[in-house]
N, C-alpha and C positions, 0 to 999 in steps of 0.2 A: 421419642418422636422426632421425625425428622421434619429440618426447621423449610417452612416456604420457599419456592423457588425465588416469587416476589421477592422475599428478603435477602436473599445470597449475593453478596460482595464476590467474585470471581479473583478479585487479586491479579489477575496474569501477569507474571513477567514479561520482560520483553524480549526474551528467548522463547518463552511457549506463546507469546502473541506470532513469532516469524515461524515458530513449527506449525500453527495452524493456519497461517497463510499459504504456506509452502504445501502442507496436504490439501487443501481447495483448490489450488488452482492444479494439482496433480490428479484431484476428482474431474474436474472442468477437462484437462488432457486428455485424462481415459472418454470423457464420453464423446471429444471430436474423433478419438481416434475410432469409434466405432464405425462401419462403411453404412451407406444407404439402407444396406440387406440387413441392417442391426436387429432384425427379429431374431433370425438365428442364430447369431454371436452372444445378443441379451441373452439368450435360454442359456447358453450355458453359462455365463459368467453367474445368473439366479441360481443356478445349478450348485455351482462351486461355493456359493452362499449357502444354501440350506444344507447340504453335505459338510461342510465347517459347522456349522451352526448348531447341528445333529452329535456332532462327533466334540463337542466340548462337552454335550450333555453326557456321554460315553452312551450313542445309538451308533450304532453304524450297520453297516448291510452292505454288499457288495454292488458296486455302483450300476450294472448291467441291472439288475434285480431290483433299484432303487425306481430306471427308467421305464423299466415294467409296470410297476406298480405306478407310476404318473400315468400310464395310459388301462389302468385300470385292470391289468394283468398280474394276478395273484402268483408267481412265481417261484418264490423264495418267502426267504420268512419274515416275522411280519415285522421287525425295527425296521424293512423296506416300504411301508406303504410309510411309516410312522416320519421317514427322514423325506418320503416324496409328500408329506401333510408339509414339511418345512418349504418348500419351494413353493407349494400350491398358496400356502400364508403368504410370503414373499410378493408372490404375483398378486394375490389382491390387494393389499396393501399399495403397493405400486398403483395398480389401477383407479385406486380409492385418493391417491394423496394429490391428483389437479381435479379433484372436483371438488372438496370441500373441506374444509378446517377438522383437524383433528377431533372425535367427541369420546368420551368412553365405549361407546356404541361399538367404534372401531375395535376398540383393544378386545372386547368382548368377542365378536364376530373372527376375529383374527387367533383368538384363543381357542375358539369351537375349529375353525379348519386345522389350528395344529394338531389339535387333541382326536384325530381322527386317526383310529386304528391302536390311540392308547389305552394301557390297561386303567387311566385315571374313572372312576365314577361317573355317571351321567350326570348326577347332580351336582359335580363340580366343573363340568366343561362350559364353558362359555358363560360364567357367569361368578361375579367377584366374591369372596370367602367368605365366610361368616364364622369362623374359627380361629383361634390366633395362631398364627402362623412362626416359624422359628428356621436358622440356618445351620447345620451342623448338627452335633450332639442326637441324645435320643430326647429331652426335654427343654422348654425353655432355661432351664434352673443352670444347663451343659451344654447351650447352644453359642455357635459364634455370632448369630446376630438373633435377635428377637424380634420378630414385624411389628410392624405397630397392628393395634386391636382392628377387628376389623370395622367395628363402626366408626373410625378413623378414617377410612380405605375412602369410600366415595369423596370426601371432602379436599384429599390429598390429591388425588388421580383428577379433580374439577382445576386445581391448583396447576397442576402438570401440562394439561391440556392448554389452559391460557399460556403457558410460557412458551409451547413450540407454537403457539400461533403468535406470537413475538416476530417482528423481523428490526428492529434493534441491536439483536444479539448477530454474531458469525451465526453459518450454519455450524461448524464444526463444532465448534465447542456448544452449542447449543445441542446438537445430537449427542454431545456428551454428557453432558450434565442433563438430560431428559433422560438419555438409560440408566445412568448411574441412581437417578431420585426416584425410575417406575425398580430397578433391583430392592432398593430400599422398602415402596411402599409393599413389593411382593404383594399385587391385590389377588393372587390368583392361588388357589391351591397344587396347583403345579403345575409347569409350562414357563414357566414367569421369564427366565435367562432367554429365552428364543423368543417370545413375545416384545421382551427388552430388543433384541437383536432385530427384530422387523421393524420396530419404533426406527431406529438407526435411520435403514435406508428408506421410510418413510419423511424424517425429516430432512435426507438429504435429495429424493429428489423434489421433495414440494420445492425447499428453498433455491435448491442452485438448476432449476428446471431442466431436469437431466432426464432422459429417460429409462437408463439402467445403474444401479447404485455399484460402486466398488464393492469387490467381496470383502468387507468389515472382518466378519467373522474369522475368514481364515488367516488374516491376521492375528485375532485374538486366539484362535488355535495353536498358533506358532509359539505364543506366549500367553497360556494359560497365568502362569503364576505371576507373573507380572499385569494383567489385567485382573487375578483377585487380588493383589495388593495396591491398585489403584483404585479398585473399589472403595475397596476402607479406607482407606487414608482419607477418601472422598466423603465417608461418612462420620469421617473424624474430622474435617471442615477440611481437610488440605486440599483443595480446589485446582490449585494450580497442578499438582504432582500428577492429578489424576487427567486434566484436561494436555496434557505436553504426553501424557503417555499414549492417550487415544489417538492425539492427531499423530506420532508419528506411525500408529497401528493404521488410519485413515490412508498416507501417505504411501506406505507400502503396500494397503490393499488398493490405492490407483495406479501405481508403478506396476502393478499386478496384472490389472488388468488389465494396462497397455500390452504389457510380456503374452498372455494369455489371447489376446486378437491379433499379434503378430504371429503367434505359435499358429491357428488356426488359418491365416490367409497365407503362411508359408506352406502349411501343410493341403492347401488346396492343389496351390502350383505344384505340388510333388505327384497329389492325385491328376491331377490334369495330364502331367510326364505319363503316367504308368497306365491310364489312359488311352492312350496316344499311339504309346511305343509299340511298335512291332511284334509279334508276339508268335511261336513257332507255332503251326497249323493251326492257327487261329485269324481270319478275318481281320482286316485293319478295321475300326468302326467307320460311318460317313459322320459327316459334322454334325447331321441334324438328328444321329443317333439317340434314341431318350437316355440311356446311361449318362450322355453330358447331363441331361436338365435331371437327374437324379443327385448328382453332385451338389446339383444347388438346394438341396432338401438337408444337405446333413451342414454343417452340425445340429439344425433344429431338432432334428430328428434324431435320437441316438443310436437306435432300433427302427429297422425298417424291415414290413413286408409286401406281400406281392398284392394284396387289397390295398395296402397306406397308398403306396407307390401312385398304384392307378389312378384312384381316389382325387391326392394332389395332383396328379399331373391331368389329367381326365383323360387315358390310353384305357385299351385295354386290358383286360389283368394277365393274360398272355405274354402280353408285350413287356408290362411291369416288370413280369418274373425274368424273361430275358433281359432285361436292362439290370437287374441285380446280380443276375447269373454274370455277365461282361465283369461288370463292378467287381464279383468274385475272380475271377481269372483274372485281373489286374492286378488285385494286391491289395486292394481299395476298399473292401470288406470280406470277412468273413461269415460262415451260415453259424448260429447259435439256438441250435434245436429250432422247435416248434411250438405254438400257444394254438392253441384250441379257439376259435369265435364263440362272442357269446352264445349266436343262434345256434340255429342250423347250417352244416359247412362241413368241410375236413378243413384239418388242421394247416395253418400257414407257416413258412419258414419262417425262422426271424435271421435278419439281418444284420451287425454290428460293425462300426468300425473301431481296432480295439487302439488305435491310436488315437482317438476321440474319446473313447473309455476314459483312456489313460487321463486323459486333461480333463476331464469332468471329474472322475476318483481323485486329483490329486488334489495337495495346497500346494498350490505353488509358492508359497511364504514358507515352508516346512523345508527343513535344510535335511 
């Protein structure tokens, strides 16, 4: 049984007390560096979280297919709707952590949007075990960790919740030692690792009042094996080993996301060039051309068509599809087949940019 949060002595050195100093105020950096427009920067940095977060579980999908399936376009196959349930958790979670303290309620509700589109049971999505649970092996007898029973679970997880509603503690090490104790209690029949990982950047923006969380995860992607040996060590009482390892996972996924919104505000100025530029038997555009104000829709938008376009902008759909078509002859997107509406319709182009792809598919912690 793993021992109360209430009870845990933390120990820190005073080398892992200045590695979690040093990744908070790296958390606090990435979130001034976000610009005013930070809706569309947040999407993808959430982006680059649940895509990490999917791909430790070993889901993956190709990232075009993944942005489909967030706007509810059945595309590709189905680990894409499974890793876009990962970003959808993310985002409410987010939404849920400045209005009110942590409750099970949360974990719960946040387990039912991951668990959408998985092959898991109905009777086990969104709602805590009632079977004893085990890690590894094919039985508890050959397992590397055994869960505690689950009439344990409610009592544990009541225990959890008081501690991130703690502000005594850092955030950092506090978001560490709340994933590390929900891995342990495993209340869930499956999902539990990505459930843990939304806890993360729920305690870190309630605490440091942020409004988009560093990618955690693709840090912990970068080094899988070293965050399952800080696990355990962690449920072998070594507190410190495991809390020095997270922060400087923390620290690299804010260094991260500074790198990841400088990549994207470079990459605008490149679209703005190409743009611009002169182009043989083609029309210079005028300034108030909608292909500029189409600019300002990506990166939110990963995929675009000629209904989205108008839609957000309120133009015509005429006009949309020429303001894409321009964006095409630039360089600035390419066309990526067609989707079908749900209604009545013919079919819409879709639109990508695969340099935006690229940064949404990647980890940028991944050498």
């Amino acid at each position: 049984m793993p021992t109360r949060l209430a009870e845990r002595d933390l120990a820190l050195t005073a080398d892992t007390v200045a590695r979690v100093a040093r990744a908070q105020a790296a958390v606090e950096q990435g979130a001034e560096t976000m610009p005013e427009d930070f809706a569309a920067l947040g999407r993808l940095v959430l982006r680059a979280e649940g895509v990490a977060s999917s791909f430790i579980e070993g889901v993956t999908a190709p990232v075009v297919d993944i942005v489909l399936a967030e706007a509810g376009v059945q595309a590709g196959p189905a680990a894409a709707a499974w890793v876009a349930a990962n970003l959808a958790a993310v985002s409410q979670a987010l939404d849920e952590a400045a209005a009110a303290p942590l409750a099970v309620e949360n974990l719960c509700r946040w387990h039912r949007t991951l668990m959408t589109g998985s092959p898991t049971p109905a009777r086990h999505v969104g709602v805590l075990r009632d079977e004893q649970g085990w890690i590894g092996g094919t039985s508890p007898l050959d397992a590397h960790l055994v869960t505690p029973p689950p009439e344990e679970v409610p009592a544990l997880l009541a225990d959890l919740v008081d501690y991130v509603s703690r502000d005594d503690i850092d955030p950092v090490s506090q978001a560490a030692v709340a994933h590390a104790q929900f891995e342990i209690i495993h209340p869930f029949a499956d999902g539990n690792g990505r459930v843990g990982r939304v806890l993360i950047a729920w305690v870190l923006v309630r605490r440091l009042a942020i409004v988009t969380p560093p990618p955690v995860s693709a840090s912990i992607a970068a080094d899988v094996g070293g965050y399952g040996a800080g696990l355990v060590l962690f449920r072998l009482g070594d507190h410190n080993t495991w809390v020095r390892w997270f922060a400087d996972a923390v620290w690299g996924a804010g260094r991260a996301q500074q790198e990841l919104v400088a990549a994207v505000e470079q990459m605008r100025v490149v679209w703005e060039e190409r743009l611009g530029a002169p182009r043989s038997g083609v029309r210079r555009l005028r300034s108030n051309a909608a292909a500029w104000r189409v600019l300002e829709l990506l990166p939110r938008h990963l995929v675009l068509t000629g209904p989205t376009v108008a839609a957000e902008l309120g133009i015509p759909l005429k006009s949309a599809v020429a303001a894409l078509r321009d964006l095409v002859d630039a360089s600035v997107l390419v066309e990526h087949g067609t989707v079908q509406p749900n209604g009545p319709g013919r079919p819409s182009r879709l639109y990508v940019s695969r340099e935006l792809l690229g940064l949404a598919g990647s980890n940028p912690l991944r050498a």
